[in-house]
MOPAC internal coordinates of N, CA, C and O (Angstrom, degrees):
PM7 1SCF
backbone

  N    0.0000 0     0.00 0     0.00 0    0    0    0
  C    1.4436 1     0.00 0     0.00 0    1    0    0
  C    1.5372 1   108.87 1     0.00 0    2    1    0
  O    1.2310 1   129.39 1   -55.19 1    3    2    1
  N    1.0774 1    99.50 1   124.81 1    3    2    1
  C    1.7151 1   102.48 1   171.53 1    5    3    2
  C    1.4858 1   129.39 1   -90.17 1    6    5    3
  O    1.2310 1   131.13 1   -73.99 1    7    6    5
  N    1.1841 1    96.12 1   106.01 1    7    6    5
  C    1.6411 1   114.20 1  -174.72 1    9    7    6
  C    1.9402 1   117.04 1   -91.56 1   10    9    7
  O    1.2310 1   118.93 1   -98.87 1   11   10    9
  N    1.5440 1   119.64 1    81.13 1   11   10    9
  C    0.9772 1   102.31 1   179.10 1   13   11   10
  C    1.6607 1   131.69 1   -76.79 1   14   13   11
  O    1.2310 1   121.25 1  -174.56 1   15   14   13
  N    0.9209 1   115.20 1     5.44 1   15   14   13
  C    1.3494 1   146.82 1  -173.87 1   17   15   14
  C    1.8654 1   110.69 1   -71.70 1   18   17   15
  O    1.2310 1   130.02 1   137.28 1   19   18   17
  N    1.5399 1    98.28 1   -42.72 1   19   18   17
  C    1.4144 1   125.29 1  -162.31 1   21   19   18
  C    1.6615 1    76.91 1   -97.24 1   22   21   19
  O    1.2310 1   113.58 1   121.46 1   23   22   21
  N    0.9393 1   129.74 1   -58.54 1   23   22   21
  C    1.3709 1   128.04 1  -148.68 1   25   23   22
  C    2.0297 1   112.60 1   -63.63 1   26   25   23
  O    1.2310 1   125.49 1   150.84 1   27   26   25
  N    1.5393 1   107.07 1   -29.16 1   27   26   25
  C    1.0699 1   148.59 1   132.30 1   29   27   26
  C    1.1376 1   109.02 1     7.77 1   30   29   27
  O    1.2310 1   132.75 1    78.38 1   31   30   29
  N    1.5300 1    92.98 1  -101.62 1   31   30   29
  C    1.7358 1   130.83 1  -163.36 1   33   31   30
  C    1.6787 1    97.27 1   -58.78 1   34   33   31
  O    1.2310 1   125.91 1   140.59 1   35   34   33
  N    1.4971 1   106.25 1   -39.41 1   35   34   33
  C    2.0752 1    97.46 1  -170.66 1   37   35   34
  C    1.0866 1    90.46 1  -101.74 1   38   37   35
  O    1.2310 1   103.68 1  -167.51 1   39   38   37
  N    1.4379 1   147.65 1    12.49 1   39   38   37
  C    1.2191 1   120.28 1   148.36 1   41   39   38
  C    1.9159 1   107.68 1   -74.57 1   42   41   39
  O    1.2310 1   120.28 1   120.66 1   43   42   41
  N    1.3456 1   117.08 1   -59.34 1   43   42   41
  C    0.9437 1   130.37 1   159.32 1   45   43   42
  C    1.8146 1   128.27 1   -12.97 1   46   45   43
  O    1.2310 1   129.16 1   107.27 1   47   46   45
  N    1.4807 1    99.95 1   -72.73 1   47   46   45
  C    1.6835 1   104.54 1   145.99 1   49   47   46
  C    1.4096 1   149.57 1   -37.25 1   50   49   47
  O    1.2310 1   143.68 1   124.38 1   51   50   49
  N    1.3883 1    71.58 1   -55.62 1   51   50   49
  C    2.3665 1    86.33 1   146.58 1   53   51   50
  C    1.0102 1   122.01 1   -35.75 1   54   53   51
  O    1.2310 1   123.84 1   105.82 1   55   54   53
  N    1.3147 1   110.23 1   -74.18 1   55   54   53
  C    1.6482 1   134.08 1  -147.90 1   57   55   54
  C    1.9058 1    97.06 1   -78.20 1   58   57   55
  O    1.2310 1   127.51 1   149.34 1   59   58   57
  N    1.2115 1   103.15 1   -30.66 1   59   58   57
  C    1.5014 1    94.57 1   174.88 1   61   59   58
  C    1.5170 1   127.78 1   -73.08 1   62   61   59
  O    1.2310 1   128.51 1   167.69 1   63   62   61
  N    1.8854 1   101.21 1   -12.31 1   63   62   61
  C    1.8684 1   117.80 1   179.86 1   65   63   62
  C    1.4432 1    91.79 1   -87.84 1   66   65   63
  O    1.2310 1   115.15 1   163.96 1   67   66   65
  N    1.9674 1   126.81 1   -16.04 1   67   66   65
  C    1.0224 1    86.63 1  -157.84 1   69   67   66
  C    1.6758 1   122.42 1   118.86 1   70   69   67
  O    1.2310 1   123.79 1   156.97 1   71   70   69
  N    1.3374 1   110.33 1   -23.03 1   71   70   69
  C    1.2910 1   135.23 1  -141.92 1   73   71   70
  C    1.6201 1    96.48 1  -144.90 1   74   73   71
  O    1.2310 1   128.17 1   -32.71 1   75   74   73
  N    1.7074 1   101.88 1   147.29 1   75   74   73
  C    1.4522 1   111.57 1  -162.64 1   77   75   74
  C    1.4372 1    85.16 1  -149.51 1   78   77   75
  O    1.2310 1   119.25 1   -33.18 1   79   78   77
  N    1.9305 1   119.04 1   146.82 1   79   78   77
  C    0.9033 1   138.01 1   160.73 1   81   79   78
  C    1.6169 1   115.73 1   -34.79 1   82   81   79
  O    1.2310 1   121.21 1   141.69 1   83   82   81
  N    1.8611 1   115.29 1   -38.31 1   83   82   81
  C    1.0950 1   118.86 1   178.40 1   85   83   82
  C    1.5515 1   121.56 1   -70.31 1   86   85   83
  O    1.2310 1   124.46 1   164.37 1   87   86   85
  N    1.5939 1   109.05 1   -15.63 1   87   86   85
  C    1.2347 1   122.83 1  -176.86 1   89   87   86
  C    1.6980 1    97.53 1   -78.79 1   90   89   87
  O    1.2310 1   126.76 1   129.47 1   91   90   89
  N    0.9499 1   104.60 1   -50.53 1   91   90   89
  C    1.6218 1   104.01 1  -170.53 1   93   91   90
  C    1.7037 1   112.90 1   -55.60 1   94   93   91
  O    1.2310 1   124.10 1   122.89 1   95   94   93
  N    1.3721 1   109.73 1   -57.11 1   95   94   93
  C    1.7390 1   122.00 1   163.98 1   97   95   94
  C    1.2943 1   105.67 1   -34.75 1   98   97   95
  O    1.2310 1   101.12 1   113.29 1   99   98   97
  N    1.4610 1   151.96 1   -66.71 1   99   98   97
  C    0.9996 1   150.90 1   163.93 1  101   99   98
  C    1.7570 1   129.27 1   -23.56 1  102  101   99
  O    1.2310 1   123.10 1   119.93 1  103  102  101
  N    1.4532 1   111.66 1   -60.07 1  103  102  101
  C    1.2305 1   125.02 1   170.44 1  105  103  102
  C    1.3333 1   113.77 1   -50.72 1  106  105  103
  O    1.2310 1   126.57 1   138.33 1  107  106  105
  N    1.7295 1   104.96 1   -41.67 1  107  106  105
  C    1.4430 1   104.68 1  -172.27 1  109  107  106
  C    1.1987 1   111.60 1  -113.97 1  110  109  107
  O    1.2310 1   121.58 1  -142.52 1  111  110  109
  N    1.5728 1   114.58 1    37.48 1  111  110  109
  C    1.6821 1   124.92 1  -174.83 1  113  111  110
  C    1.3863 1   147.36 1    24.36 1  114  113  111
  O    1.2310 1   130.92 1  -142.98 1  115  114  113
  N    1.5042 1    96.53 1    37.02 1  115  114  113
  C    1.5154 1   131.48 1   176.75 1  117  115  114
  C    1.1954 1   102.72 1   -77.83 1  118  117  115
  O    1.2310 1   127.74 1   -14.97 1  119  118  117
  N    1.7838 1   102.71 1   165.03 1  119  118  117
  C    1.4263 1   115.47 1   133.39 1  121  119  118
  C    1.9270 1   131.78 1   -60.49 1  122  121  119
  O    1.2310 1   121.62 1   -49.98 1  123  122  121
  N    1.5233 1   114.51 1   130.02 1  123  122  121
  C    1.4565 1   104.72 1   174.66 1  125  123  122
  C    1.7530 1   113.71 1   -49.36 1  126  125  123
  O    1.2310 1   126.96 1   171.24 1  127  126  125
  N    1.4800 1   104.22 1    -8.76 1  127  126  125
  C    1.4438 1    97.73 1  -174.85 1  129  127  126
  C    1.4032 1   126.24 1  -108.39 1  130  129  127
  O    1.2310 1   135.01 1   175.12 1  131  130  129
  N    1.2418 1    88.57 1    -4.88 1  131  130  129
  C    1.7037 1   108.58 1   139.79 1  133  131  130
  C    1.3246 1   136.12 1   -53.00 1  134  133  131
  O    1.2310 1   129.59 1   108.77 1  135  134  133
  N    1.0620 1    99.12 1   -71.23 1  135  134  133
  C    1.6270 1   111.18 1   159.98 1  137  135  134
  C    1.3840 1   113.98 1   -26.09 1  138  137  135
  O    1.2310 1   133.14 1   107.48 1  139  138  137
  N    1.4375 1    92.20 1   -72.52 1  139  138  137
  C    1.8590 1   100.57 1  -177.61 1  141  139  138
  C    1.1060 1   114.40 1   -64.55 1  142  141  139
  O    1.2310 1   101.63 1   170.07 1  143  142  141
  N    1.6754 1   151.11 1    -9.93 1  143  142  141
  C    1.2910 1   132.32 1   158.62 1  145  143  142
  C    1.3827 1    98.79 1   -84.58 1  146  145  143
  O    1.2310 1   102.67 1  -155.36 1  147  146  145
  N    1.1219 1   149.37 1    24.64 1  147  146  145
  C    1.6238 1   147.48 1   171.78 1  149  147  146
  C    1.5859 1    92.95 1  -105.61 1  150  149  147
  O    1.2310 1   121.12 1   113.04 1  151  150  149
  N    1.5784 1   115.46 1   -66.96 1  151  150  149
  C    1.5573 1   109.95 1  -166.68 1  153  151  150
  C    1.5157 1    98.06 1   -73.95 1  154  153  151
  O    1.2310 1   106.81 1   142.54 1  155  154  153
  N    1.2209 1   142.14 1   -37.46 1  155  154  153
  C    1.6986 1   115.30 1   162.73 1  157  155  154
  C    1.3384 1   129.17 1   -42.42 1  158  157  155
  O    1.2310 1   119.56 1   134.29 1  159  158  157
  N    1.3724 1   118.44 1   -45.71 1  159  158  157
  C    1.3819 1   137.24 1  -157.25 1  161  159  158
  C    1.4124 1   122.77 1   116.14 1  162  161  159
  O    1.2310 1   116.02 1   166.58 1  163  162  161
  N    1.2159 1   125.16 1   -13.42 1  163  162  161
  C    1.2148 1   117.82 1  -150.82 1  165  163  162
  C    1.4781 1    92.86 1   -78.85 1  166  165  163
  O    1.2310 1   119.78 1   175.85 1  167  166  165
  N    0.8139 1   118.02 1    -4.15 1  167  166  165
  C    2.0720 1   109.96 1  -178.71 1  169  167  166
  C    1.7368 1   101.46 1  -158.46 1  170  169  167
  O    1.2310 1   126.03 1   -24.38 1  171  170  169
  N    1.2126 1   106.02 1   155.62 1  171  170  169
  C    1.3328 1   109.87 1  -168.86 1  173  171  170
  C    1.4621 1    99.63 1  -121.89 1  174  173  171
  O    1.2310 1   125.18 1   -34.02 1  175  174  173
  N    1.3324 1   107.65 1   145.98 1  175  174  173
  C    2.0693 1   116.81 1  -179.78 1  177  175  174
  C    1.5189 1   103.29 1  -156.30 1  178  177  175
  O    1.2310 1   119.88 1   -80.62 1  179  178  177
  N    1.3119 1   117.83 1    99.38 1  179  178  177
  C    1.4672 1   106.50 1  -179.64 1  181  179  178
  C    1.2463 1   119.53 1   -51.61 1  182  181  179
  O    1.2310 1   119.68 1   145.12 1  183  182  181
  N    1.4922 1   118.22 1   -34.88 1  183  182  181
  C    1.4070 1   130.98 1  -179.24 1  185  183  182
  C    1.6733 1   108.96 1   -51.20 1  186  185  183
  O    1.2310 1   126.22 1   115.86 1  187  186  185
  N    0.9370 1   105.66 1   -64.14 1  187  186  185
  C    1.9331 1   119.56 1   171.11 1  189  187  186
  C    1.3252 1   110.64 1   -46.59 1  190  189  187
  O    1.2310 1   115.65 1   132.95 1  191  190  189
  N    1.5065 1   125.86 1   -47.05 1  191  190  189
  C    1.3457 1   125.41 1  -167.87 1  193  191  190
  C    1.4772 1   102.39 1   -83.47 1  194  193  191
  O    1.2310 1   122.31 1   149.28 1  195  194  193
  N    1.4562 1   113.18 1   -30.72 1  195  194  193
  C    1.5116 1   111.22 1   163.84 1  197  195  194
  C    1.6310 1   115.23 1   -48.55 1  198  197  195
  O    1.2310 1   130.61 1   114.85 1  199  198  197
  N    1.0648 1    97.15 1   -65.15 1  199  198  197
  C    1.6538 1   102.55 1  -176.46 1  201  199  198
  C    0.9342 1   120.47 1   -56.58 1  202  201  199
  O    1.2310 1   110.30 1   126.49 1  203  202  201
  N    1.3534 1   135.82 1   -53.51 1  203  202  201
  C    1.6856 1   123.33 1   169.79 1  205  203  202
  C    1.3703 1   111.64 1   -53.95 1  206  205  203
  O    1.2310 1   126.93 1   126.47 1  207  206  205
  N    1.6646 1   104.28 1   -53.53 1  207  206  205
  C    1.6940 1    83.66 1  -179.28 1  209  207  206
  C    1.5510 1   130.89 1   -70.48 1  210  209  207
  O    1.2310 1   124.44 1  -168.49 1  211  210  209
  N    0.8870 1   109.09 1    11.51 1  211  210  209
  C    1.8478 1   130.78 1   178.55 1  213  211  210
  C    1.8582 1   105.24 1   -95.73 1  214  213  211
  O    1.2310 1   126.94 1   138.56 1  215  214  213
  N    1.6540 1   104.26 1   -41.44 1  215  214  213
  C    1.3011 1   104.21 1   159.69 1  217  215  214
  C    1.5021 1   128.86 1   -47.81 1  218  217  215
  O    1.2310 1   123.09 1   147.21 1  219  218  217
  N    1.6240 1   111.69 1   -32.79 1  219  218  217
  C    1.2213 1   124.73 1  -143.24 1  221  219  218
  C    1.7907 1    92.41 1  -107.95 1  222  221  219
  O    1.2310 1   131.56 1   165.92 1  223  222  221
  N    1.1777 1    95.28 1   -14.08 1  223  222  221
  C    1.7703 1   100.08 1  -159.53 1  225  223  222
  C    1.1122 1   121.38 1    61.36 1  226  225  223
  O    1.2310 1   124.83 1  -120.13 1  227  226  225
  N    1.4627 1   108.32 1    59.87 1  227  226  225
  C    1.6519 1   113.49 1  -176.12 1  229  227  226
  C    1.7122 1    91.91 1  -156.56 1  230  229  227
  O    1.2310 1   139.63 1   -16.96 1  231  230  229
  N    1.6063 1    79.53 1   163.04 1  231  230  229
  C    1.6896 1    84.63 1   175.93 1  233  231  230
  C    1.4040 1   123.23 1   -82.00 1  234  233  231
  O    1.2310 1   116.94 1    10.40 1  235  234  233
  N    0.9357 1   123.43 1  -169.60 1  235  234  233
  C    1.8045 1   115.70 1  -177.56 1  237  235  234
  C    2.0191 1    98.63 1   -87.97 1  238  237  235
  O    1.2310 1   134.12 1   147.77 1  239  238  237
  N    1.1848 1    90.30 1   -32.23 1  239  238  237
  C    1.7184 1   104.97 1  -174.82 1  241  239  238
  C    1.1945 1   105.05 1   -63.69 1  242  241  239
  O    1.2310 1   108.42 1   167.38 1  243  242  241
  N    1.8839 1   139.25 1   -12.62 1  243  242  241
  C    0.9041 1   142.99 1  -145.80 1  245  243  242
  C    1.4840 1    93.11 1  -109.62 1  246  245  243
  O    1.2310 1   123.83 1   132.74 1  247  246  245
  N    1.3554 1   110.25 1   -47.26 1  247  246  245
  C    1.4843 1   119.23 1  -149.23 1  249  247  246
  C    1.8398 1    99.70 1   -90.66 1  250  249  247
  O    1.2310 1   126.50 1   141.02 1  251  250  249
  N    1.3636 1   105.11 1   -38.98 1  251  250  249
  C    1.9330 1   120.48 1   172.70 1  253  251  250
  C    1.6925 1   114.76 1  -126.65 1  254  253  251
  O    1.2310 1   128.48 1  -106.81 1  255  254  253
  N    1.4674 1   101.27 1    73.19 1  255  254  253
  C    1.3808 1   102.40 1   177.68 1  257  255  254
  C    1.2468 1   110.89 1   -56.70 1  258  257  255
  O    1.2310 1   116.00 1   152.59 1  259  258  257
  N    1.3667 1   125.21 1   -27.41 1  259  258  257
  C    1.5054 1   134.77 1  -163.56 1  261  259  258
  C    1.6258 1   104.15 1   -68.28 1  262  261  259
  O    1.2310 1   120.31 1   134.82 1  263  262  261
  N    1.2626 1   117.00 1   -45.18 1  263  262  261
  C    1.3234 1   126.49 1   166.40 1  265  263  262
  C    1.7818 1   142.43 1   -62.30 1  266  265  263
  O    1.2310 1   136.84 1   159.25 1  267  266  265
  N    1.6106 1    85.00 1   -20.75 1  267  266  265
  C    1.6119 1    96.15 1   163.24 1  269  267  266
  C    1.5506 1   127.45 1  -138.64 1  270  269  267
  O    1.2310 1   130.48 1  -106.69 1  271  270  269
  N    1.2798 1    97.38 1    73.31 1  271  270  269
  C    1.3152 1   123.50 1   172.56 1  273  271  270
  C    1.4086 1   142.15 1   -82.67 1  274  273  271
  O    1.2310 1   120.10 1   180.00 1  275  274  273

């Protein structure tokens, strides 16, 4: 499900560490638009959802409860 709303808020969260979706793609030698179909929803990567939410200091369960159920 695509939540742009959510997608938003952790971009948003980012930018306040400092830190950009594009920063994360990099580390983990993606496309930035990778990233962003992970933090929308449109595709799922535990690896990705790890990392932002590790950016965020949160768990992945925190950020997409819907996803780890």
């Amino acid at each position: 499900m695509v939540d742009e709303e959510k997608h938003s808020r952790i971009k948003e969260a980012l930018r306040l560490r400092g830190l950009s979706l594009s920063d994360i793609a990099r580390a983990h030698e993606v496309k930035q638009s990778t990233v962003s179909l992970v933090s929308t929803g449109w595709r799922r990567s535990r690896r990705l959802e790890s990392a932002i939410a590790a950016a965020l200091d949160l768990a992945p369960e925190e950020i997409w409860p819907d996803r780890y159920i």
